[in-house]
RODO-2510 file (C-alpha; in nm, 4 decimals, decimal comma):
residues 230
     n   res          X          Y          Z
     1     x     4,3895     8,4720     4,0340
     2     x     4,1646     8,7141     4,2679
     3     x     4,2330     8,8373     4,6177
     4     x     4,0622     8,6573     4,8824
     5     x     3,8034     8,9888     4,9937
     6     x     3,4627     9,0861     4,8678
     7     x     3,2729     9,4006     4,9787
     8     x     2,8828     9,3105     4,9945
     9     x     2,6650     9,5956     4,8310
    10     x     2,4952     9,6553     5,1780
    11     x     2,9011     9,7526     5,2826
    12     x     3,0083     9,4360     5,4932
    13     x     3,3092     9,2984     5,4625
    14     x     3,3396     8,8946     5,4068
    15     x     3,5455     8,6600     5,5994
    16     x     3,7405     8,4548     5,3466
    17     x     3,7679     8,1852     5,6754
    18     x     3,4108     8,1465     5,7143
    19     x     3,2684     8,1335     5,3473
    20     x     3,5637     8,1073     5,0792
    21     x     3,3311     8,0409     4,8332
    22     x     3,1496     8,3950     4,8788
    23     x     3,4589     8,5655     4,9522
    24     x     3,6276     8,5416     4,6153
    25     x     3,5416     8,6115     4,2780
    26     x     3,3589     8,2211     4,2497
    27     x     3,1234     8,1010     4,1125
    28     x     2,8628     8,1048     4,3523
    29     x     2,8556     8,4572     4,4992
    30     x     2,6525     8,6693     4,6933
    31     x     2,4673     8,8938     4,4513
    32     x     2,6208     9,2432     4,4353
    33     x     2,9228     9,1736     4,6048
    34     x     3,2287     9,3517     4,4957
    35     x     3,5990     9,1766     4,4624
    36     x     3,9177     9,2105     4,3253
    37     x     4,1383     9,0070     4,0730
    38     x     4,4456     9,0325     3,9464
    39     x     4,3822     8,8817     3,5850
    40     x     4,2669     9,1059     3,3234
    41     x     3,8830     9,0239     3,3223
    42     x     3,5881     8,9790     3,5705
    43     x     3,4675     8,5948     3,5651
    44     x     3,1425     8,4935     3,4276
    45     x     2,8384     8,6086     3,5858
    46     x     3,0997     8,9608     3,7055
    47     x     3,0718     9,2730     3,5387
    48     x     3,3829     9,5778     3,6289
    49     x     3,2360     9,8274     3,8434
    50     x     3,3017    10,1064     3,5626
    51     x     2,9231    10,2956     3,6560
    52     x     2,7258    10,0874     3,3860
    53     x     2,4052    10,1935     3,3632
    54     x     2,1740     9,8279     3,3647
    55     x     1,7952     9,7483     3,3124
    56     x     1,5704     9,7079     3,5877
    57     x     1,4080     9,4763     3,3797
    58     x     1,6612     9,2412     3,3029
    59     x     1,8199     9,2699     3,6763
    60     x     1,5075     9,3022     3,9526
    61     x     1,7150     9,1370     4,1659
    62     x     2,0394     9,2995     4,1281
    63     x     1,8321     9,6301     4,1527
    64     x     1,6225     9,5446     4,4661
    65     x     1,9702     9,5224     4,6239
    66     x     2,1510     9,8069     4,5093
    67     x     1,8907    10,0702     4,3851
    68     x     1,9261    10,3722     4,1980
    69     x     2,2028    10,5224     4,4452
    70     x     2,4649    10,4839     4,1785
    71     x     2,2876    10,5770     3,9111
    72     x     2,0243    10,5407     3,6631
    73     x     1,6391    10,6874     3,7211
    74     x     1,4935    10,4109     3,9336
    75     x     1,2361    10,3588     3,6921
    76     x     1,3875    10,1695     3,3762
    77     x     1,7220    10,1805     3,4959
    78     x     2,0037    10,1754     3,7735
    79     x     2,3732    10,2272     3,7195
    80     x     2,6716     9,9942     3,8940
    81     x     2,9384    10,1506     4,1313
    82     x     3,1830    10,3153     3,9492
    83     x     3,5453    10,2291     4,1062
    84     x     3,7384    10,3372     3,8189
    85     x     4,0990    10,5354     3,9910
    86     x     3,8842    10,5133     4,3411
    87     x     3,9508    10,2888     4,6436
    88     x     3,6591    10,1764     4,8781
    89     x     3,5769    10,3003     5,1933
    90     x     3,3112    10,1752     5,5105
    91     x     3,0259    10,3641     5,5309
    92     x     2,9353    10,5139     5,8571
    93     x     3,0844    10,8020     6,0889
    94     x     3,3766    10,7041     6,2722
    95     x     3,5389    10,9066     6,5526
    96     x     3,8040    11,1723     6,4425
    97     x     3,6774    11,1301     6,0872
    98     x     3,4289    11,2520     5,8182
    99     x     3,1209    11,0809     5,8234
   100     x     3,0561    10,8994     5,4925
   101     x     2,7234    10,7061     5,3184
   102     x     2,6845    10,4690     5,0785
   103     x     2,7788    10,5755     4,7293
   104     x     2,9142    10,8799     4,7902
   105     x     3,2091    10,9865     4,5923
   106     x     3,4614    11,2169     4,7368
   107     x     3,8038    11,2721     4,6762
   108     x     4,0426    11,4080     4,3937
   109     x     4,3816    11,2628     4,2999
   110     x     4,5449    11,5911     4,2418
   111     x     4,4090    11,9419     4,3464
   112     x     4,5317    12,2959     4,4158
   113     x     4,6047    12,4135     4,7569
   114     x     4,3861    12,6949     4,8369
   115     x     4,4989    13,0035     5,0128
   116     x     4,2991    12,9335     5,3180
   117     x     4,4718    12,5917     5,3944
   118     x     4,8227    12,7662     5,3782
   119     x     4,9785    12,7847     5,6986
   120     x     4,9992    13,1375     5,8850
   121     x     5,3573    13,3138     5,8060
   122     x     5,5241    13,5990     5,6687
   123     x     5,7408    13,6942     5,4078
   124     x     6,0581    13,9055     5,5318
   125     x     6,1677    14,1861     5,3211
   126     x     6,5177    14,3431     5,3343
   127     x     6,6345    14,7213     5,1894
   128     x     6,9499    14,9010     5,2328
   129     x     6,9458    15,2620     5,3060
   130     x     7,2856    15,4277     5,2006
   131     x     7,4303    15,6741     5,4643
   132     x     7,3275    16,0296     5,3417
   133     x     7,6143    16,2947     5,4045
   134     x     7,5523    16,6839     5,3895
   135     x     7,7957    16,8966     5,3710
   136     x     7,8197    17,3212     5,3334
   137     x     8,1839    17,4320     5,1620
   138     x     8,2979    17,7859     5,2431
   139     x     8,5467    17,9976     5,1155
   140     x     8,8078    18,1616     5,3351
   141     x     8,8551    18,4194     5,0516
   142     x     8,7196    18,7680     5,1638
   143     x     8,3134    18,7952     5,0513
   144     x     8,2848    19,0369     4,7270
   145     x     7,8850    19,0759     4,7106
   146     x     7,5841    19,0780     4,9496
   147     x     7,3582    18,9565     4,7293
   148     x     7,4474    18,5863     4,6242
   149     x     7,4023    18,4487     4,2575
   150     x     7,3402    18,1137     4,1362
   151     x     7,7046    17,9287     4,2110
   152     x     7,8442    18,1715     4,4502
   153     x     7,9471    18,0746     4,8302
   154     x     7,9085    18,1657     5,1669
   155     x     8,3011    18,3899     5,2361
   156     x     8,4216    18,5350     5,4881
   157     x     8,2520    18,8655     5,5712
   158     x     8,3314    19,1999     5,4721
   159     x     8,1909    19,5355     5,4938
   160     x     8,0076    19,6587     5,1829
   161     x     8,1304    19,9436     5,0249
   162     x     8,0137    20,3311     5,1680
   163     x     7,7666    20,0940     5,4229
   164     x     7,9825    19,9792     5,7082
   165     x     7,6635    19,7946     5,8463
   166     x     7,5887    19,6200     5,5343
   167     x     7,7754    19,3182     5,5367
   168     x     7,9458    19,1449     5,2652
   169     x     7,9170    18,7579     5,2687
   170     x     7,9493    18,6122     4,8867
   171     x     8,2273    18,5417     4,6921
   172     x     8,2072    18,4156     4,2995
   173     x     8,2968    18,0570     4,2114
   174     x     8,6224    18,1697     4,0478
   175     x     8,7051    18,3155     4,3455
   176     x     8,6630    18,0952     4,5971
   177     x     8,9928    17,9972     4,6834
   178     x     9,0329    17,6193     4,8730
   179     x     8,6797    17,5483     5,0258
   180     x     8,6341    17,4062     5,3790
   181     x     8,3645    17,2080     5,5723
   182     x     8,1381    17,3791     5,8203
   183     x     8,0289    17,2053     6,1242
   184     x     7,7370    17,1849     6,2772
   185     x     7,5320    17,1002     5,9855
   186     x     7,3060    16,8334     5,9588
   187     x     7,0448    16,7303     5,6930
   188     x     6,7054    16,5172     5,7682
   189     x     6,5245    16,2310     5,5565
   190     x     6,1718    16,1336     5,5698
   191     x     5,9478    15,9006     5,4008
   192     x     5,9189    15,5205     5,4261
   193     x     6,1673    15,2861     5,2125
   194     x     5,9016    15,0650     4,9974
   195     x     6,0550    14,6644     4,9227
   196     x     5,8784    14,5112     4,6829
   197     x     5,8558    14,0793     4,7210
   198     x     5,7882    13,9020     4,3992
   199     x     5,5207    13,6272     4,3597
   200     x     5,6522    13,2537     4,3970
   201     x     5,5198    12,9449     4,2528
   202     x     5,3348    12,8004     3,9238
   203     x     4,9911    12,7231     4,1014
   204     x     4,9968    12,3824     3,9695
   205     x     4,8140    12,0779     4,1455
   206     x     4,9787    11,8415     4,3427
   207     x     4,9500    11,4537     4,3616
   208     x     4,7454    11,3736     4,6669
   209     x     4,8083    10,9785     4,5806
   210     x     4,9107    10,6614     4,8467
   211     x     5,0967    10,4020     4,6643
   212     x     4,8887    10,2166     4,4774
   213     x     4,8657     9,9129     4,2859
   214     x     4,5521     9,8778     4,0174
   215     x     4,3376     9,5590     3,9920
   216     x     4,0270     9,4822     3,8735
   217     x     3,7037     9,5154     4,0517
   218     x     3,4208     9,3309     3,9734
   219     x     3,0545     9,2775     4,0726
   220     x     2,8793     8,9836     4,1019
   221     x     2,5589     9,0299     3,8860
   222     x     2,4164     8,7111     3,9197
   223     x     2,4351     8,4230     4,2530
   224     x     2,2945     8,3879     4,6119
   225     x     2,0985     8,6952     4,7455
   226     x     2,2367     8,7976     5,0601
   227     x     2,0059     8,7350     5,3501
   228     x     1,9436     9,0600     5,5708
   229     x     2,0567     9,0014     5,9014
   230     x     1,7696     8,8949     6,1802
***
């Protein structure tokens, strides 16, 4: 029923080839060493590593092994690892990766990417400018006025009465006859076309999960106590 691996508290990892009996969950483990079954409780003398909080004095030997490091106040009492959604890792630094110690707990299964950890890019923005056309209409008709009103336009010139100086150049709307374009005339734009890019995404957290598959881990509270090595 359980996997053929046990962690040791002080990290090792057992050979199942050299020392079945200590590499499984049997019944004559090392004390505080960690394995995994498949059936749907931890054997006799096992407790799951759910962070129980125990009492020194009704486990000095389970404590002298694993101290207060998980929990508890290292006076009256000292907690179990808690492995609840969390895989195990070796403690130690290893090249190219964060170093890690005993206990610690690191990780999330879900989390929100930050805007620091985005990659660098840009978001391209696209406007339209329609073509602007300016044009001046003229009359042919002979100019009436020198002095223009609101509505009037340009005419051809004429000299104003008793001033053959003063020159006539205005005609009224009504009498302006068929209009025609001028050339030559041009009209200028200024100013900066503004694009405005909407926001994207929900900012919800993502699954940062492997593929698992959930057993039970359990801890041996009770058999051999692990010699330290010479």
């Amino acid at each position: 029923m359980a996997t053929a691996f046990a962690v040791a508290s002080v990290g090792a990892v057992l050979d199942a080839t050299t020392n079945p009996a200590h590499a499984t969950c049997g019944t004559d483990p090392y004390m505080g060493s960690i394995c995994a079954t498949a059936a749907t409780f931890c054997p006799r003398g096992y407790a799951q590593t759910n962070g129980q909080i125990m009492s020194i004095s009704d486990n000095t030997a389970l404590f002298a092994l694993l101290g207060s490091q998980y929990g508890g106040d290292g006076r009256t009492s000292f907690g179990l690892p808690d492995l609840r959604g969390r895989s195990i890792v070796s403690a130690g630094n290893a090249p190219g990766l964060l170093p890690t110690r005993q206990s610690d707990r690191r990780g999330k299964d879900q989390m929100l990417l930050p805007l620091s950890a985005l990659p660098t890019h840009a978001h391209a923005g696209t406007i339209s400018v329609p073509t602007i056309t300016v044009g001046v209409q003229v009359s042919p008709a002979t100019a009436t006025k020198s002095v223009p009103a609101a509505g009037d336009y340009i005419a051809a010139p004429a000299s104003a009465d008793r001033d053959p100086i003063l020159t006539k150049g205005y005609v009224n709307a009504t009498d302006k006859a068929t209009t025609v374009a001028l050339g030559g005339v041009s009209s200028t734009t200024s100013g900066d076309p503004s694009v405005t890019i909407n926001n994207t995404g929900n900012g919800q957290p993502f699954l940062t999960l492997p593929p698992q598959l959930t057993l039970l881990y359990c801890i041996a509270l009770q058999g051999v106590f692990p010699p330290r090595p010479n």
